[in-house]
OpenMM code with the backbone's topology and positions (N, CA, C; nanometers):
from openmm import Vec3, app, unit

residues = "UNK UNK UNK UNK UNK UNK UNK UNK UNK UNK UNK UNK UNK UNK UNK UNK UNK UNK UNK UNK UNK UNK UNK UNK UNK UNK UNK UNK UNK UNK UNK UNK UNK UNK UNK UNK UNK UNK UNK UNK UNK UNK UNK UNK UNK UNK UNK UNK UNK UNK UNK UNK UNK UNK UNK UNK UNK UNK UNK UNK UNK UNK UNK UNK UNK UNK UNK UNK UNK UNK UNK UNK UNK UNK UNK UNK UNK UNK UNK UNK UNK UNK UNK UNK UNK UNK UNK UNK UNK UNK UNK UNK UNK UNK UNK UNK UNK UNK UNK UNK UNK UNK UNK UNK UNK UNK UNK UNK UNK UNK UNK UNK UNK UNK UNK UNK UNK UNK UNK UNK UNK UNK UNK UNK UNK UNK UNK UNK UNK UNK UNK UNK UNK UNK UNK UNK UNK UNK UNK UNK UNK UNK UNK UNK UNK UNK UNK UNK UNK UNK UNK UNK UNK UNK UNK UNK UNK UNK UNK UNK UNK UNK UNK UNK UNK UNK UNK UNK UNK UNK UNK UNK UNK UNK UNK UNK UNK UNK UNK UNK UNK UNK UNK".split()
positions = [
    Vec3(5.0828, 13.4076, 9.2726),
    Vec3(5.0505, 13.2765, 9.3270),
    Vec3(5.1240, 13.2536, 9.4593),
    Vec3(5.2703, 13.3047, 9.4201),
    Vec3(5.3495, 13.2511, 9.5974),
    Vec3(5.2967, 13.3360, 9.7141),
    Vec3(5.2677, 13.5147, 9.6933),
    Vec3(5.2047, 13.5446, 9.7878),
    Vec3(5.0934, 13.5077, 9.8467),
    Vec3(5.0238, 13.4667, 9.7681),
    Vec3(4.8588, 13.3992, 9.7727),
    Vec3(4.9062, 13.2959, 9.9125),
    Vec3(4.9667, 13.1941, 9.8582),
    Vec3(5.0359, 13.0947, 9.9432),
    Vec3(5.0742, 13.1219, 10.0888),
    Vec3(5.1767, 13.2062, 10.0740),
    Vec3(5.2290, 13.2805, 10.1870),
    Vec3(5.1491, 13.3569, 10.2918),
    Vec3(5.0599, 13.4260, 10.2250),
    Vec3(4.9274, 13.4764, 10.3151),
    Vec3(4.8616, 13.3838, 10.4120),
    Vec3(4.8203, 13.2561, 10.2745),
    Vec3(4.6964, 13.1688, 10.3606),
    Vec3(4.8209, 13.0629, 10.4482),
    Vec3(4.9418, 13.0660, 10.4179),
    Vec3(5.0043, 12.9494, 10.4892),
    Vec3(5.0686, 13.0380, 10.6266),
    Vec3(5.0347, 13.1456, 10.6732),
    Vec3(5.1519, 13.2331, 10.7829),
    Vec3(5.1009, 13.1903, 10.8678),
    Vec3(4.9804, 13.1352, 10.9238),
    Vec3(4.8964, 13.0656, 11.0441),
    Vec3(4.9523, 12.9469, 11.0514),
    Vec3(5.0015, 12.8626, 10.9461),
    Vec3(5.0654, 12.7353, 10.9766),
    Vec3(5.2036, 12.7941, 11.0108),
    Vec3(5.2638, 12.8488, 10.9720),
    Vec3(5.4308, 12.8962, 10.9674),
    Vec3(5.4080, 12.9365, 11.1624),
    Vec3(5.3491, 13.0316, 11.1520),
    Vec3(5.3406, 13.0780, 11.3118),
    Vec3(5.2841, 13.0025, 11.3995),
    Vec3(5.2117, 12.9061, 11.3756),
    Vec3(5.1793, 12.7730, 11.4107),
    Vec3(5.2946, 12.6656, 11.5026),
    Vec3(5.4073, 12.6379, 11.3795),
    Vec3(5.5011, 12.5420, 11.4105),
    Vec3(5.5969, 12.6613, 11.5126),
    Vec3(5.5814, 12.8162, 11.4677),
    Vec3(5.7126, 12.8718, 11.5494),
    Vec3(5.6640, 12.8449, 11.7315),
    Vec3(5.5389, 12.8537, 11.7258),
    Vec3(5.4874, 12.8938, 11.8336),
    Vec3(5.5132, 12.7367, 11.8988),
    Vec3(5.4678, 12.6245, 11.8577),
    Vec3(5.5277, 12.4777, 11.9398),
    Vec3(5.6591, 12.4727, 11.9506),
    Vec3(5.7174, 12.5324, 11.8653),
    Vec3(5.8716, 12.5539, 11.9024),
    Vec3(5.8855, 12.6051, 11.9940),
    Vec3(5.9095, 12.7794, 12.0286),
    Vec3(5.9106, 12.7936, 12.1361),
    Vec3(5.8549, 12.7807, 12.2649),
    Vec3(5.7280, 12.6899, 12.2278),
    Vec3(5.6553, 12.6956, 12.3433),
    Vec3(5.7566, 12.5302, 12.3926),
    Vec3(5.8237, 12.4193, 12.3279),
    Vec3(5.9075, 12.3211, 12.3658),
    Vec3(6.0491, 12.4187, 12.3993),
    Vec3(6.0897, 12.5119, 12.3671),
    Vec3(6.2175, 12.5702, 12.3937),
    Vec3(6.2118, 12.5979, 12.5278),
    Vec3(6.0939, 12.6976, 12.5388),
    Vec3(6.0608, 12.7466, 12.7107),
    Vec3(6.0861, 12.6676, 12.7710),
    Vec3(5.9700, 12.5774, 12.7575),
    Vec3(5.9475, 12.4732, 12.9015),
    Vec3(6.0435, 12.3608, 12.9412),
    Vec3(6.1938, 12.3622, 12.8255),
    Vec3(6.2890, 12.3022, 12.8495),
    Vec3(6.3905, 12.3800, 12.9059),
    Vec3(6.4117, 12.5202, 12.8711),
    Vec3(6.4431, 12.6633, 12.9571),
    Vec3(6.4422, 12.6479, 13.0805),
    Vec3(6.3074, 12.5933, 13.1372),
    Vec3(6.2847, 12.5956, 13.2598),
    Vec3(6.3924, 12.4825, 13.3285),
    Vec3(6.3849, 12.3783, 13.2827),
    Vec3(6.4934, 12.2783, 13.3623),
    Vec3(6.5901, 12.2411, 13.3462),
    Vec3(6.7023, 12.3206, 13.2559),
    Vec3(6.8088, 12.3624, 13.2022),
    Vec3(6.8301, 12.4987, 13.3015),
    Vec3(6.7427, 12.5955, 13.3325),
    Vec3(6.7723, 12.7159, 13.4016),
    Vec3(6.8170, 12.6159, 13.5950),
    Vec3(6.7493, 12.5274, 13.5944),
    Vec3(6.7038, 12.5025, 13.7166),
    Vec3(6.8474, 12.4183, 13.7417),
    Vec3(6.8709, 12.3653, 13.6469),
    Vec3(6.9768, 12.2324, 13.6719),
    Vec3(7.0953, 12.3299, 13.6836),
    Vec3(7.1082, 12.4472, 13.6446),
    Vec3(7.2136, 12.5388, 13.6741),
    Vec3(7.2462, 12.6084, 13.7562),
    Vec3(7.0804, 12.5938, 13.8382),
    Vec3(7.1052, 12.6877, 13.9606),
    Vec3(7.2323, 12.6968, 14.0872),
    Vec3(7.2791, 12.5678, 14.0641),
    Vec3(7.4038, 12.6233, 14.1897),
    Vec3(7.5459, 12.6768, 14.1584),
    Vec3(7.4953, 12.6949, 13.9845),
    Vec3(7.6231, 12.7257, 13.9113),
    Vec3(7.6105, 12.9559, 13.8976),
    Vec3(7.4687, 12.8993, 13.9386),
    Vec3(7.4195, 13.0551, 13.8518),
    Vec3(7.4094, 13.1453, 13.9845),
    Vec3(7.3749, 13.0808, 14.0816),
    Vec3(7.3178, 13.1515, 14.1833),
    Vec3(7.1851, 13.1524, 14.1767),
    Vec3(7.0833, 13.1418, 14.3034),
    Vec3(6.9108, 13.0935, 14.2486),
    Vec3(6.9001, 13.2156, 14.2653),
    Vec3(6.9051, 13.3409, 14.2713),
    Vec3(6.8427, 13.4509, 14.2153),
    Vec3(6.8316, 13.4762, 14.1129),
    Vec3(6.9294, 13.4534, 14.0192),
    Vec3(6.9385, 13.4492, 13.8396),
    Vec3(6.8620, 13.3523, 13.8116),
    Vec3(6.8632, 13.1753, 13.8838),
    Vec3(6.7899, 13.0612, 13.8296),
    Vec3(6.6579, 13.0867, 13.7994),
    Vec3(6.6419, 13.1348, 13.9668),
    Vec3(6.4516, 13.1689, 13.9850),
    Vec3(6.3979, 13.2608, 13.8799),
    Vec3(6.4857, 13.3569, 13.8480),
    Vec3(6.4643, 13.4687, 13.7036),
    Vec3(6.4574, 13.4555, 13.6133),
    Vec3(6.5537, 13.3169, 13.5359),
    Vec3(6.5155, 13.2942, 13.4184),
    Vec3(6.4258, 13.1548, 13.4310),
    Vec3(6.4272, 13.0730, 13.5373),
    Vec3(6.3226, 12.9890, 13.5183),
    Vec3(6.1460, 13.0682, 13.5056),
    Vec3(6.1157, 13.1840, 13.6037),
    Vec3(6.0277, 13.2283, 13.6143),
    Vec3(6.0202, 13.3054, 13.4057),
    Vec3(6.0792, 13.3756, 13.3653),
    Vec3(6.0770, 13.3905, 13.2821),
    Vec3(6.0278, 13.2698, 13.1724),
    Vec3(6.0820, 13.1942, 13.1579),
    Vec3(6.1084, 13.0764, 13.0520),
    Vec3(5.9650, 13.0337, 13.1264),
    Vec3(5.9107, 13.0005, 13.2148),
    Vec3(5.7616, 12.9178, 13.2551),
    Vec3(5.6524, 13.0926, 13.1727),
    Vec3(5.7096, 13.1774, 13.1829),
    Vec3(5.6161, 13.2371, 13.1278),
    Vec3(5.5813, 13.2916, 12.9519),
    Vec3(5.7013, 13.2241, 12.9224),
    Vec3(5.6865, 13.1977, 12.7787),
    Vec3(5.6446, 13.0898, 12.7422),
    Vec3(5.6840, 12.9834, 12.7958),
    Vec3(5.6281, 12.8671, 12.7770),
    Vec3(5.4795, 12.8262, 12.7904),
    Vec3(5.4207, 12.9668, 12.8728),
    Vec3(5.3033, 12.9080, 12.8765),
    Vec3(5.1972, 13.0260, 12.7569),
    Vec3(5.2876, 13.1617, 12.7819),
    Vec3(5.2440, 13.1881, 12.6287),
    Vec3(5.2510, 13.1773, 12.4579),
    Vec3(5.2697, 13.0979, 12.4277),
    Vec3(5.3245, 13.0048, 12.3386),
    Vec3(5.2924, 12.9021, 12.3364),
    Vec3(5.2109, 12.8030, 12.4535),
    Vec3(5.1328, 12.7295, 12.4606),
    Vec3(4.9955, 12.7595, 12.4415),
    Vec3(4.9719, 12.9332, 12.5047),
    Vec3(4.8337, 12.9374, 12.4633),
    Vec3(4.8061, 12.9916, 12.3452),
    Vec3(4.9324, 13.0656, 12.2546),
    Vec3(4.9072, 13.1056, 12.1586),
    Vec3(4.8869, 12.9410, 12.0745),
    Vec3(4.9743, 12.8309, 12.0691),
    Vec3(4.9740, 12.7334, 12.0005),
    Vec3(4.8216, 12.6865, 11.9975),
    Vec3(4.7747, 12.7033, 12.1162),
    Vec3(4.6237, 12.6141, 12.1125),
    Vec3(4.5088, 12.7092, 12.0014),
    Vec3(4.5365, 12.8841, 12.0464),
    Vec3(4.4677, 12.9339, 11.9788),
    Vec3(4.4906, 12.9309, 11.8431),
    Vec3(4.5976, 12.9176, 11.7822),
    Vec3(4.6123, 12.9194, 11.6533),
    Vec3(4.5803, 12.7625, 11.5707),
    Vec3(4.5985, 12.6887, 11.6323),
    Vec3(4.5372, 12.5413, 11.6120),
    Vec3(4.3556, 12.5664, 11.6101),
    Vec3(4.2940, 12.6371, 11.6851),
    Vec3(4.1624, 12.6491, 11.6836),
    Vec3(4.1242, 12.7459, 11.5406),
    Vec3(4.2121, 12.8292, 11.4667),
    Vec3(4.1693, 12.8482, 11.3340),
    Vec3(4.1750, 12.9919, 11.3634),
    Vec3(4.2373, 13.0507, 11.4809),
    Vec3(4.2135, 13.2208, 11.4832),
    Vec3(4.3774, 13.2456, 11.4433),
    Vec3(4.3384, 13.3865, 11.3517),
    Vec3(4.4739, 13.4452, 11.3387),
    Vec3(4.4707, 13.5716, 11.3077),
    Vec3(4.5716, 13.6529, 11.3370),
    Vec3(4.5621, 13.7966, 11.2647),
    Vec3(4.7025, 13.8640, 11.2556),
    Vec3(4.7167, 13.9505, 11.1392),
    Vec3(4.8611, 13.9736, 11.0376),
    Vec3(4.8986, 14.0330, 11.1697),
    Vec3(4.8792, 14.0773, 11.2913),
    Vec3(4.9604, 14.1310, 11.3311),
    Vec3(5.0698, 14.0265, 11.4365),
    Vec3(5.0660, 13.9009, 11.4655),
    Vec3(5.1139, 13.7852, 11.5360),
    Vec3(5.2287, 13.7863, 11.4911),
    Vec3(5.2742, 13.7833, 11.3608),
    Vec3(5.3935, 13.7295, 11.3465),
    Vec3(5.5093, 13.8603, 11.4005),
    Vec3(5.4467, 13.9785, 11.3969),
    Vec3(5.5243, 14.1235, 11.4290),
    Vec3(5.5192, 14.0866, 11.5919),
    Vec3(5.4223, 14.1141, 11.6564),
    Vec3(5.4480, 14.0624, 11.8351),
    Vec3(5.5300, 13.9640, 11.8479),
    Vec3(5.4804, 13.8585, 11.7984),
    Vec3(5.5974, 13.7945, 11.8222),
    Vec3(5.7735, 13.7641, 11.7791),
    Vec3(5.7839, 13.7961, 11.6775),
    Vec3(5.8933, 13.8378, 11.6462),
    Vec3(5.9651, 13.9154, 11.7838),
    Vec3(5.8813, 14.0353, 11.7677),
    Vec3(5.9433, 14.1602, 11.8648),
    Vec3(5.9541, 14.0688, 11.9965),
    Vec3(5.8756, 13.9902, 12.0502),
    Vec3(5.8827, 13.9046, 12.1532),
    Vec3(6.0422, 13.7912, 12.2071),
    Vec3(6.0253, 13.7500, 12.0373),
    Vec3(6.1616, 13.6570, 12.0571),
    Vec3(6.2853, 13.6984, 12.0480),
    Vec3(6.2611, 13.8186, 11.9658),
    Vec3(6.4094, 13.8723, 11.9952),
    Vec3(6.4379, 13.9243, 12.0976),
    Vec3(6.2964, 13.9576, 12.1616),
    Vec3(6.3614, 14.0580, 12.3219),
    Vec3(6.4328, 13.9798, 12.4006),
    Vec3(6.4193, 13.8118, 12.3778),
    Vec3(6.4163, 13.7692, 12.5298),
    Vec3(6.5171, 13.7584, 12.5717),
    Vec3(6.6400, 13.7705, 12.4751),
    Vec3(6.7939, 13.7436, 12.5269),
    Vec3(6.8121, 13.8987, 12.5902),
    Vec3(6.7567, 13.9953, 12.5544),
    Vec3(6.7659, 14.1338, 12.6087),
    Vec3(6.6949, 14.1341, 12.7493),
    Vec3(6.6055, 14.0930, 12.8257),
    Vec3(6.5720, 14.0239, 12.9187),
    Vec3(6.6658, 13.9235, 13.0129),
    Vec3(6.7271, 13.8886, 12.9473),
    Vec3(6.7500, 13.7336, 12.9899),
    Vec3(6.9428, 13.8512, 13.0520),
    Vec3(6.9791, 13.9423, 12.9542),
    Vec3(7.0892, 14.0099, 12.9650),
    Vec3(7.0658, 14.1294, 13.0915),
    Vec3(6.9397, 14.1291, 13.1202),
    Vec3(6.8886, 14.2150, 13.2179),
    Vec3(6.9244, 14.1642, 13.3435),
    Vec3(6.8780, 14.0383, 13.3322),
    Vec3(6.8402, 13.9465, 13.4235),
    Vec3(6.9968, 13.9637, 13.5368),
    Vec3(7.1173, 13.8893, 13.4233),
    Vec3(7.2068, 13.8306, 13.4295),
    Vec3(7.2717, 13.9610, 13.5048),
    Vec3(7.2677, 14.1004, 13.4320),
    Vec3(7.3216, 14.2159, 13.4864),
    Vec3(7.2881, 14.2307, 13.6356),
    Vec3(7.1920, 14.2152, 13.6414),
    Vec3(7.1271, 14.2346, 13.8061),
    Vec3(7.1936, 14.1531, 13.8766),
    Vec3(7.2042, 14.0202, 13.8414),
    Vec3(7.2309, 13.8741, 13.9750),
    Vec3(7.4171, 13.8523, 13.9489),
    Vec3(7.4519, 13.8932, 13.8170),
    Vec3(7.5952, 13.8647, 13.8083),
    Vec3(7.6851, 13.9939, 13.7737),
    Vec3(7.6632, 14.0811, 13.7233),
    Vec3(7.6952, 14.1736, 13.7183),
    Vec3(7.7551, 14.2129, 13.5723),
    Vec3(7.7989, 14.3452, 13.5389),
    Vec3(7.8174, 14.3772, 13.4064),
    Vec3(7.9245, 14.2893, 13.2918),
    Vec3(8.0341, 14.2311, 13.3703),
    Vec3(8.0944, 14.1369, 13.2691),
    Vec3(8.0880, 13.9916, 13.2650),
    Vec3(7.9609, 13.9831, 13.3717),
    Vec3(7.9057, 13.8030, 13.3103),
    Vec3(7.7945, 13.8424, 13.1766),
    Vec3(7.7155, 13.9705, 13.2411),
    Vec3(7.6443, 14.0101, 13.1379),
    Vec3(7.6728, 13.9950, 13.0340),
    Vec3(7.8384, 14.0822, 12.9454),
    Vec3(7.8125, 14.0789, 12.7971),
    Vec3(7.8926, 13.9518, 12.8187),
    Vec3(7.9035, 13.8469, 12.8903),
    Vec3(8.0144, 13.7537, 12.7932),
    Vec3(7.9281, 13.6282, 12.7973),
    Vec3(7.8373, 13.6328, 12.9077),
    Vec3(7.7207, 13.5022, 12.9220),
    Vec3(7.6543, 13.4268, 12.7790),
    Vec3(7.6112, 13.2983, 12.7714),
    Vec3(7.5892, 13.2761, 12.6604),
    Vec3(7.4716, 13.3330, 12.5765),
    Vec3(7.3587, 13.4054, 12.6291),
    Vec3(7.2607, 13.4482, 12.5639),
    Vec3(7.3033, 13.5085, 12.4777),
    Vec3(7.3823, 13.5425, 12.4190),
    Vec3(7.4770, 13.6362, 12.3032),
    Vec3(7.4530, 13.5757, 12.2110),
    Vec3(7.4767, 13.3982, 12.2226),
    Vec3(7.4382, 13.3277, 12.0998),
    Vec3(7.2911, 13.2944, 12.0485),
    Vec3(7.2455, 13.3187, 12.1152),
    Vec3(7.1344, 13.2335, 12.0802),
    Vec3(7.0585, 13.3634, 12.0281),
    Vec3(7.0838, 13.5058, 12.0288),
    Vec3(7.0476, 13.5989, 11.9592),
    Vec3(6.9990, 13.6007, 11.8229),
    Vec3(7.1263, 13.5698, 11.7009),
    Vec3(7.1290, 13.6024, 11.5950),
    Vec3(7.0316, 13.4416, 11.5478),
    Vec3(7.0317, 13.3446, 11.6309),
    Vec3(6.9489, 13.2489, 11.5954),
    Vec3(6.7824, 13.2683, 11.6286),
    Vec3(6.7630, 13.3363, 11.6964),
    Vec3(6.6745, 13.4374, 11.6665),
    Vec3(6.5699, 13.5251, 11.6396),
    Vec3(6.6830, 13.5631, 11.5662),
    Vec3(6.6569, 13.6959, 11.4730),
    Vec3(6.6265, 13.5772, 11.3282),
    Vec3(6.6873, 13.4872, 11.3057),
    Vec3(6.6805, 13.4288, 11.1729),
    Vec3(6.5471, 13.3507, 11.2207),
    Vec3(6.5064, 13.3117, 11.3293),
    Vec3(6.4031, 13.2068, 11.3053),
    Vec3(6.2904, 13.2767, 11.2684),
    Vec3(6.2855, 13.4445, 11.2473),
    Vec3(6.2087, 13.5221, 11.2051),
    Vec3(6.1997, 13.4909, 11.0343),
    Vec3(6.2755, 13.4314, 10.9776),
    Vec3(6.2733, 13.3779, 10.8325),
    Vec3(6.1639, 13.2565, 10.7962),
    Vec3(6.1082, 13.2005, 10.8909),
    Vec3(5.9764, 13.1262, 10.8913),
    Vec3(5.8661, 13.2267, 10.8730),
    Vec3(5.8968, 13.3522, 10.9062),
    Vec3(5.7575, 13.4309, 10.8699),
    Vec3(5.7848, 13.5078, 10.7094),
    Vec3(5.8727, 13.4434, 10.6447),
    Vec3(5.8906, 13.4684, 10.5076),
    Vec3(5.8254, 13.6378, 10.4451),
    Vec3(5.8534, 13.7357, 10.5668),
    Vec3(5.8730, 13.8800, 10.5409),
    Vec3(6.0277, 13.9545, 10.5320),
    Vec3(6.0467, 13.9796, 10.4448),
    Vec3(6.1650, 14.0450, 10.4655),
    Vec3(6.1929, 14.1438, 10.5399),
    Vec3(6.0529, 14.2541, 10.5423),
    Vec3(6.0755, 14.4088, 10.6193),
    Vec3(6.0853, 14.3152, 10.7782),
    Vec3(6.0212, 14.2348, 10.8130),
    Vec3(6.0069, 14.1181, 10.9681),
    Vec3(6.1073, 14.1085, 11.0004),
    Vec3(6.1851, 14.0358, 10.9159),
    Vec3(6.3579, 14.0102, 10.9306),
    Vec3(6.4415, 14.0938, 10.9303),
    Vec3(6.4287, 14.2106, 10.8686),
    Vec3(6.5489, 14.3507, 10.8887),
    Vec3(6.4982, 14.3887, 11.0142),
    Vec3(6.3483, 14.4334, 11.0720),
    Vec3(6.3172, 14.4763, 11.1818),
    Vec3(6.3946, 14.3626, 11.3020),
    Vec3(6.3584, 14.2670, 11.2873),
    Vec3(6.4410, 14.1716, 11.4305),
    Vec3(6.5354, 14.2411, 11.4707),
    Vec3(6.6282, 14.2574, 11.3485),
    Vec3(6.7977, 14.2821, 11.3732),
    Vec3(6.8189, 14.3765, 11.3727),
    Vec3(6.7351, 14.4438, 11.3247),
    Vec3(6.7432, 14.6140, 11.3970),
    Vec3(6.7086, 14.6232, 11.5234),
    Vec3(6.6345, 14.5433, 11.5901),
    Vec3(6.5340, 14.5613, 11.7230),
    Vec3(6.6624, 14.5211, 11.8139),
    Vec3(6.6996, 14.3951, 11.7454),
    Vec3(6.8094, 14.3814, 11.8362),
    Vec3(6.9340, 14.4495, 11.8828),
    Vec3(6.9784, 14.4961, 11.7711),
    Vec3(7.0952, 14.5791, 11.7953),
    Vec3(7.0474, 14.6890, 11.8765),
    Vec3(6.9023, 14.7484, 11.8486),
    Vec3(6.9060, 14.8997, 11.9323),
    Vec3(6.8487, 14.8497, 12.0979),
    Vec3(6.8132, 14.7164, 12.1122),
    Vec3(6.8162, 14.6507, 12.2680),
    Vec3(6.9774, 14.6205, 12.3261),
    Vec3(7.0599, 14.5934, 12.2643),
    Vec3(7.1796, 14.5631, 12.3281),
    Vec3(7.2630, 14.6801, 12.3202),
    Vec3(7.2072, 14.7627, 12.2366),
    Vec3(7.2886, 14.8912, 12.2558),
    Vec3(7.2510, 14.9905, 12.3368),
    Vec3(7.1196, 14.9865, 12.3693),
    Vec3(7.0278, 15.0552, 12.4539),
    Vec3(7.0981, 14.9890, 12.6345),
    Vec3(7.0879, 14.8959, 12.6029),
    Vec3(7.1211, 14.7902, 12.7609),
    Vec3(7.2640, 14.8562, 12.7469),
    Vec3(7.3557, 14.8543, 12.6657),
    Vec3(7.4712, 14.8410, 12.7318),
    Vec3(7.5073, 14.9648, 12.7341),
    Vec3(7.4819, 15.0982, 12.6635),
    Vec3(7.5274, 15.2257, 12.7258),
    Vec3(7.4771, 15.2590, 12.8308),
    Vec3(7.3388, 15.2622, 12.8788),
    Vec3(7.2172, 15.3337, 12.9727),
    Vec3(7.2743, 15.2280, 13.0853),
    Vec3(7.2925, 15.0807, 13.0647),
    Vec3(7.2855, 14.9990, 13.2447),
    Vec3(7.4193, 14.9077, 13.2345),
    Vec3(7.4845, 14.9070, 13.1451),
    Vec3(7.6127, 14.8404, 13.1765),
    Vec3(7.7548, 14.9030, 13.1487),
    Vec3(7.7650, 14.9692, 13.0753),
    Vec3(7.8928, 15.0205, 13.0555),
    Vec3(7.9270, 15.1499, 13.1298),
    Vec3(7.8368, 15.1815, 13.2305),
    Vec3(7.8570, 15.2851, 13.3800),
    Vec3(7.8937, 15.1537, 13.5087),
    Vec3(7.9098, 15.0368, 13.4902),
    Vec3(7.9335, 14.9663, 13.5537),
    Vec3(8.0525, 14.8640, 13.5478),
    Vec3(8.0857, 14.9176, 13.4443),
    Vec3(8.2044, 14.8197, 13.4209),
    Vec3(8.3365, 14.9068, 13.4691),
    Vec3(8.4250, 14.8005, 13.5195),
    Vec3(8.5596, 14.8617, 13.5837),
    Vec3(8.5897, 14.8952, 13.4761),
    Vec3(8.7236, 14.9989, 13.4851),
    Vec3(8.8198, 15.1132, 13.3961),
    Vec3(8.9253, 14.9862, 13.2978),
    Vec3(8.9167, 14.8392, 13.3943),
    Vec3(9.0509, 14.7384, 13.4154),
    Vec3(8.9641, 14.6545, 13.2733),
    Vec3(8.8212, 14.6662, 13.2376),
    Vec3(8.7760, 14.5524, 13.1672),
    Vec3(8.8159, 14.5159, 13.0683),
    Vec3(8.7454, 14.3969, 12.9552),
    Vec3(8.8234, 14.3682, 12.8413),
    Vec3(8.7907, 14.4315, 12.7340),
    Vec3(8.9059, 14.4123, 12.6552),
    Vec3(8.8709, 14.5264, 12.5398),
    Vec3(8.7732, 14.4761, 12.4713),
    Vec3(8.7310, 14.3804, 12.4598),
    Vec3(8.6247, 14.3550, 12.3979),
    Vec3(8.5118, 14.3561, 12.4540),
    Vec3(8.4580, 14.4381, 12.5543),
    Vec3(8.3661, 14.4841, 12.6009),
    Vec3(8.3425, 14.6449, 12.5893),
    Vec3(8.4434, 14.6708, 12.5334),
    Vec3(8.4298, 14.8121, 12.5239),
    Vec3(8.3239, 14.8799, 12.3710),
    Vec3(8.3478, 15.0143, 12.3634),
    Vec3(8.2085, 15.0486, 12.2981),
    Vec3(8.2343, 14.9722, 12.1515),
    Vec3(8.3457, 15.0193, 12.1271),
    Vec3(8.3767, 15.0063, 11.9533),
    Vec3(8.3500, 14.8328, 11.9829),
    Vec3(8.4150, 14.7579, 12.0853),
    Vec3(8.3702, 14.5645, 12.0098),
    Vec3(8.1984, 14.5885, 12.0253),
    Vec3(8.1572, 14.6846, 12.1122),
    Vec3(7.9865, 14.6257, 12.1920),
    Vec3(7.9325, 14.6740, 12.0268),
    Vec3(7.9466, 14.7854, 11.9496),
    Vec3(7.8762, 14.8295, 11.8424),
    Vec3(7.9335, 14.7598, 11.7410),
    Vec3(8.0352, 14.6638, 11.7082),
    Vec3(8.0610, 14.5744, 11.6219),
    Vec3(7.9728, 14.4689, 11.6284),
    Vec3(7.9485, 14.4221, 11.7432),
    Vec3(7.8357, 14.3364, 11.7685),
    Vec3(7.6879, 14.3386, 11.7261),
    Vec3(7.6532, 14.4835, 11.7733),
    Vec3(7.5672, 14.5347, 11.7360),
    Vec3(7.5164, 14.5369, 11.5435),
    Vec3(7.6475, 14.5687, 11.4771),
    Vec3(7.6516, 14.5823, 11.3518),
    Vec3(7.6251, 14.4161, 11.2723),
    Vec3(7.6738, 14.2917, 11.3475),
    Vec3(7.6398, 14.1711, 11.3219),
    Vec3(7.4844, 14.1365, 11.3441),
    Vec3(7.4093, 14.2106, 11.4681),
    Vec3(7.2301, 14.1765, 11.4482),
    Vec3(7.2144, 14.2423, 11.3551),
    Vec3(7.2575, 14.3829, 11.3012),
    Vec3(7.1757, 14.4201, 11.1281),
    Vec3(7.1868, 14.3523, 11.0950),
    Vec3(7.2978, 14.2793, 11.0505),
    Vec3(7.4107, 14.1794, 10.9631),
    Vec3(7.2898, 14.0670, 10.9475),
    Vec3(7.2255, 14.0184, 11.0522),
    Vec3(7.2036, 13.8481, 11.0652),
    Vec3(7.0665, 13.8783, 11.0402),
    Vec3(7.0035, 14.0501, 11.0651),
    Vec3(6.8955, 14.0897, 11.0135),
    Vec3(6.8802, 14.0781, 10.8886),
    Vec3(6.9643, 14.1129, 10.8060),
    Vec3(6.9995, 14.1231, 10.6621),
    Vec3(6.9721, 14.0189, 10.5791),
    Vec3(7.0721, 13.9458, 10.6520),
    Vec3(7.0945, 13.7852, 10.6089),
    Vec3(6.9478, 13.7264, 10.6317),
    Vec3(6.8905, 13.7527, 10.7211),
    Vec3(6.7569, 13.6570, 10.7662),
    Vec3(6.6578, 13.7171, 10.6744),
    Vec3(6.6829, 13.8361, 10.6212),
    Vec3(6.5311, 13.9000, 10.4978),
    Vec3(6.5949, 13.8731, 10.3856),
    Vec3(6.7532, 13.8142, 10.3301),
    Vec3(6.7637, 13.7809, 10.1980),
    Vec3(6.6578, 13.6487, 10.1879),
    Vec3(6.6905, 13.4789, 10.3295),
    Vec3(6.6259, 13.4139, 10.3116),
    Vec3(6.4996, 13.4086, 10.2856),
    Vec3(6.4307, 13.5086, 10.3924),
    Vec3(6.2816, 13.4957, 10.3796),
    Vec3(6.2264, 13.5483, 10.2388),
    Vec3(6.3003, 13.6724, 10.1646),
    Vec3(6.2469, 13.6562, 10.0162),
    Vec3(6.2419, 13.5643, 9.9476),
    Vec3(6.3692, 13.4679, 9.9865),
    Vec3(6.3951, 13.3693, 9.8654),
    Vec3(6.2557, 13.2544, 9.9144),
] * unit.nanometer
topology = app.Topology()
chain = topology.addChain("A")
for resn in residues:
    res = topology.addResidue(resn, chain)
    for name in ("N", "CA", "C"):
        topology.addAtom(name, app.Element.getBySymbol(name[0]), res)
């Protein structure tokens, strides 16, 4: 009976995620903007341009899924979508600020939150994948484009053993986010 449920209700579930982020974006945008003389407008223009382009996909996914179309594979794109964007957003930051605004900037947090909002799609294998996706994006980013860039002088907690402890917390919050979605 609950799968039954869960099947016919994942169009509403991906429904509400999708007005969510499609209100997260487009507030992204003037939160990125109001920061710009803090950030530098090469980073602003990057993540505002970013954030207007989620915002507007997520708006069009919201309309289409309100019109009654859906298919099992949405909640996997997007998932893979929302977790990328702090991996993006860490791209971004590497380019305009360089390797130790990168790992210490706040997109760090808003990661493992997430990875859990993947618990609205009430899959568990969904929710271990996030936090796997994530960890092998920040671990991918930080051996291959940041940690050839960081001075010899940096903090120890930028180094490999804290960056893969970190890493070990997105399984972690992966974990945690597919106990909820079973329950």
């Amino acid at each position: 009976f609950l799968d039954g449920h869960l099947r016919r209700d994942a169009q509403g579930r991906e429904l509400s995620v999708a007005r969510f982020m499609a209100g997260l974006s487009g507030a992204s945008v003037v939160v990125a903007a109001a920061l710009g003389p803090s950030l530098g407008w090469g980073l602003t223009q990057a993540l505002m341009g970013l954030s207007a382009v989620l915002a507007l996909y997520y708006t069009v996914l919201w309309r289409v899924l309100r019109s009654g179309a859906f298919h099992p594979a949405i909640p996997w794109l997007n998932v893979a979508i929302e977790v990328s964007i702090p991996a993006v957003v860490l791209a971004f930051d590497l380019r305009f600020q360089g390797p130790i605004y990168a790992l210490t900037a706040p997109t760090l947090v808003i990661w493992p939150t997430l990875i859990t909002l993947a618990t609205l799609r009430s899959n568990p294998r969904l929710a271990l994948a996030a936090g796997l996706l994530v960890a092998a994006e920040y671990l991918g980013i930080y051996f291959l484009f940041v940690q050839p860039l960081l001075p010899e002088s940096a903090l120890i907690t930028l180094t490999p053993r804290f960056i893969a402890t970190r890493a070990f917390f997105f399984v972690a919050a992966g974990v945690f986010t597919a106990t909820l979605a079973r329950h």
